[in-house]
C-alpha positions in Angstrom: 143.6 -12.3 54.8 141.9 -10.6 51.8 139.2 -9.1 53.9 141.7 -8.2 56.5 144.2 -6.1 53.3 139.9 -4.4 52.8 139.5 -3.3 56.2 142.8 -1.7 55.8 141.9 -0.2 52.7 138.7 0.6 54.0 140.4 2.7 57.2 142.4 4.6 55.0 139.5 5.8 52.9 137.9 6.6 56.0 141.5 8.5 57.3 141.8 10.2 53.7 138.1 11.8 54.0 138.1 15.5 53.6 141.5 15.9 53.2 142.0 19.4 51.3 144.6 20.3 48.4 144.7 23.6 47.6 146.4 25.4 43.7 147.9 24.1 41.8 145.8 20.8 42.6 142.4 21.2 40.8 141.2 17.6 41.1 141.7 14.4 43.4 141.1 11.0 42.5 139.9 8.7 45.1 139.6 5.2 43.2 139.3 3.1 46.4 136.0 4.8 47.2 134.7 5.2 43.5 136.0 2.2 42.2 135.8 0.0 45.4 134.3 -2.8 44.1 137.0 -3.7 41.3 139.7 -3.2 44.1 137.9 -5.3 46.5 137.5 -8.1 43.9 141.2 -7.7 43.1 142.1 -8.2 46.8 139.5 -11.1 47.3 141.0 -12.5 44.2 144.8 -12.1 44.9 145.4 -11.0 48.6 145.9 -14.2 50.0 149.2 -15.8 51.0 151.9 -14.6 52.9 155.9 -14.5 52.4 155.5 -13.4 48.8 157.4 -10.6 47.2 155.1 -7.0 47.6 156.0 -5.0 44.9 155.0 -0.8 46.1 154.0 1.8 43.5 153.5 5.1 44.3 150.1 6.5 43.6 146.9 5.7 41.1 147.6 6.8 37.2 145.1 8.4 35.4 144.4 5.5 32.7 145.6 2.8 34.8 143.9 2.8 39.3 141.7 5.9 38.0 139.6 3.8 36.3 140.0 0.3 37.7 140.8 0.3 41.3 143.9 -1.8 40.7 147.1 -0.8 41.5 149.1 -0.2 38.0 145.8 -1.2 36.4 145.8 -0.8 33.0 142.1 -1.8 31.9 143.2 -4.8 29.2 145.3 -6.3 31.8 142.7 -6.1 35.0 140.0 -7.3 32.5 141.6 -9.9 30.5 144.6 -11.3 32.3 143.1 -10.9 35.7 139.5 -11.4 34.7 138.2 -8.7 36.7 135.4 -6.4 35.3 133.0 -4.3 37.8 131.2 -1.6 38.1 133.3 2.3 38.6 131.8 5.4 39.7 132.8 9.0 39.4 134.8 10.7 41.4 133.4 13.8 43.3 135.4 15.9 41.7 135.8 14.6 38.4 138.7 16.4 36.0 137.1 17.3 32.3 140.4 16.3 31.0 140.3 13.3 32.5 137.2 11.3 32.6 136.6 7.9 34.3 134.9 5.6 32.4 136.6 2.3 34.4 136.6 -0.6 32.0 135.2 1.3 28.7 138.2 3.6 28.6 140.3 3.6 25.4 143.7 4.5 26.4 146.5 2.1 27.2 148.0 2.8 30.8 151.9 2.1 30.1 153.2 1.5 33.1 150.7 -0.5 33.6 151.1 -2.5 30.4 154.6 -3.2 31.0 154.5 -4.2 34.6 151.4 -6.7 34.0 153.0 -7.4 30.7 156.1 -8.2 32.4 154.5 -10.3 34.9 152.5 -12.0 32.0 155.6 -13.2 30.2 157.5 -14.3 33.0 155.0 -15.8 34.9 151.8 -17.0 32.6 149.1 -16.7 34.6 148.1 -14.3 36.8 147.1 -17.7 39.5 151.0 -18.0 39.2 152.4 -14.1 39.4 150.1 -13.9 42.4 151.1 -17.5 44.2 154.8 -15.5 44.3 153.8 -11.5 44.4 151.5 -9.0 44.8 151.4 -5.5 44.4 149.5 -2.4 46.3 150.3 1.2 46.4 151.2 3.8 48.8 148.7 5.9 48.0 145.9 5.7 46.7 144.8 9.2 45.8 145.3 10.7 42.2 146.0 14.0 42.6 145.3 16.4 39.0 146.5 20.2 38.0 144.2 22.1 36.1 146.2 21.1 32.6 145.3 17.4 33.9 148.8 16.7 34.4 149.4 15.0 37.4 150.9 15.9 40.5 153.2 13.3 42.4 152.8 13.6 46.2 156.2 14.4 47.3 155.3 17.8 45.4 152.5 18.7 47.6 153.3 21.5 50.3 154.7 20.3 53.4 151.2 20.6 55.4 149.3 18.9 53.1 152.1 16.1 52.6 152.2 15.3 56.5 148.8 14.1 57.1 148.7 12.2 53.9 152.0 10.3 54.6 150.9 9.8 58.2 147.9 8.3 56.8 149.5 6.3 54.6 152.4 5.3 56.4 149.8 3.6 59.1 147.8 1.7 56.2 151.3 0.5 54.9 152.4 -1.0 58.0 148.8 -2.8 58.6 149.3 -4.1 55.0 152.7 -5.6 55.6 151.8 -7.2 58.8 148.8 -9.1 57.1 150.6 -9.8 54.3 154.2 -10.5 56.6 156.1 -10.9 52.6 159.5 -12.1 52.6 160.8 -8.8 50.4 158.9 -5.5 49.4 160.3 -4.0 46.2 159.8 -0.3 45.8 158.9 0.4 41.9 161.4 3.6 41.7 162.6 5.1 44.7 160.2 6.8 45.9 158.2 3.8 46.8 161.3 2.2 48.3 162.1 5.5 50.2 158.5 5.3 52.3 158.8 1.9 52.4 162.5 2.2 54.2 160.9 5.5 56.3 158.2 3.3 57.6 159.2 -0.5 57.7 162.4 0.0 58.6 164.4 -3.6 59.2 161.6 -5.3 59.9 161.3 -6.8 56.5 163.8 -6.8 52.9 163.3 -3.6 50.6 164.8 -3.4 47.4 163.7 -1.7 44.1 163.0 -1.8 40.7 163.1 0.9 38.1 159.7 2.5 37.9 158.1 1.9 34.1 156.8 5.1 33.8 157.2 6.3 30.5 158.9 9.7 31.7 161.7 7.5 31.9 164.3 7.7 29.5 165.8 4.2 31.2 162.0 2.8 31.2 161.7 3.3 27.5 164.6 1.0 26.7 163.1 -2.2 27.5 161.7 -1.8 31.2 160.9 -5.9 31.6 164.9 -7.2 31.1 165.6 -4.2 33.3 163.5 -5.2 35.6 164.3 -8.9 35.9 167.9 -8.1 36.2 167.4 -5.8 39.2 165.4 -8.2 41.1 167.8 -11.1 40.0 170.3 -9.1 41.6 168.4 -8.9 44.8 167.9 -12.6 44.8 164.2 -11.9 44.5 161.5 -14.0 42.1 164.6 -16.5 40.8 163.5 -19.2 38.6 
């Protein structure tokens, strides 16, 4: 399975190539490229088993995928928790407001933290998050203004949007059907909204608030939040 969820991957590098983003995009991120061999040893490491719970984020962060190749990947939790550590590129294009360093970089990616953290607490180990879970993104490209602030795809321009979802979309639905899980969970609703668009009934969608720190809701304790959503759903019980 786990080299089946890498050809996948692999395709949608290959369907992603030369892809153009014009103003006010000054920068894009491709971390499965750059940092393929962290995400390939994240998917050898955790891609097996089907009938889990896939939990969907959107797209890389800039201290979390950038630098990693994980989806969500804050470095502290990829490193230590998941006891993955390889070697990361550059990107072609590399933003001077936001360098990749992979696994030497300082800052804390919060979403990250709290969804690893979350999964950390409630589960132990990351064998045991994994045995029940997984998570991937639905895309993979970082895209960068010329501030370094990022830009979330839904706000790119119509014709640049279409081939990226298209590409995406396809690399979703080879995903799910080697991973054939019993629910995906969109984190915030973007996620879920692609994830309806493109799965349609053929498999449970629900959502969980995204722990982004832009999020007034997030900021209040994200992890109870979080269980009490998916409780709801009847997903990950005890």
């Amino acid at each position: 399975m786990s080299e089946a969820l890498i050809e996948v991957t692999e395709g949608l590098v290959r369907a992603l190539d030369g892809m153009s983003f014009a103003d006010p995009v000054a920068a894009v991120y491709q971390p499965l490229d750059y940092a393929r061999a962290p995400h390939h040893a994240y998917l050898r490491a955790f891609g097996e088993g089907r009938g889990r719970v896939v939990f969907l984020g959107m797209n890389p962060g800039p201290y979390g995928m950038a630098q990693t190749g994980v989806p969500f990947g804050e470095v502290a939790a990829v490193r230590d928790w998941m006891g993955i550590e390889e070697a990361v590129g550059t990107p072609r294009d590399e933003h001077p407001k936001r360098p990749v360093l992979g696994f030497q970089h300082p800052r804390s990616e919060v979403s990250g933290r709290r969804l690893w953290g979350w999964a950390a607490e409630r589960f132990g180990t990351a064998e045991a998050f994994f045995e029940r879970a997984f998570v991937v993104n639905y895309c993979p490209l970082l895209f960068l203004e010329p501030t370094g602030r990022n830009r979330v795809p839904e706000k790119l321009p119509v014709a640049e949007r279409r081939p990226l979802f298209e590409a995406c979309d396809n690399a979703l639905r080879a995903m799910i059907d080697v991973l054939a899980p019993s629910a995906v969970v969109g984190v915030g609703a973007f996620a879920r909204k692609r994830a309806e668009k493109v799965l349609g009934d053929r498999v449970a969608i629900g959502q969980v608030l995204h722990p982004s720190p832009a999020s007034p809701r997030a900021n209040r304790g994200w992890a109870a939040q979080a269980d009490a959503e998916l409780a709801a759903q009847g997903l990950l019980s005890s």
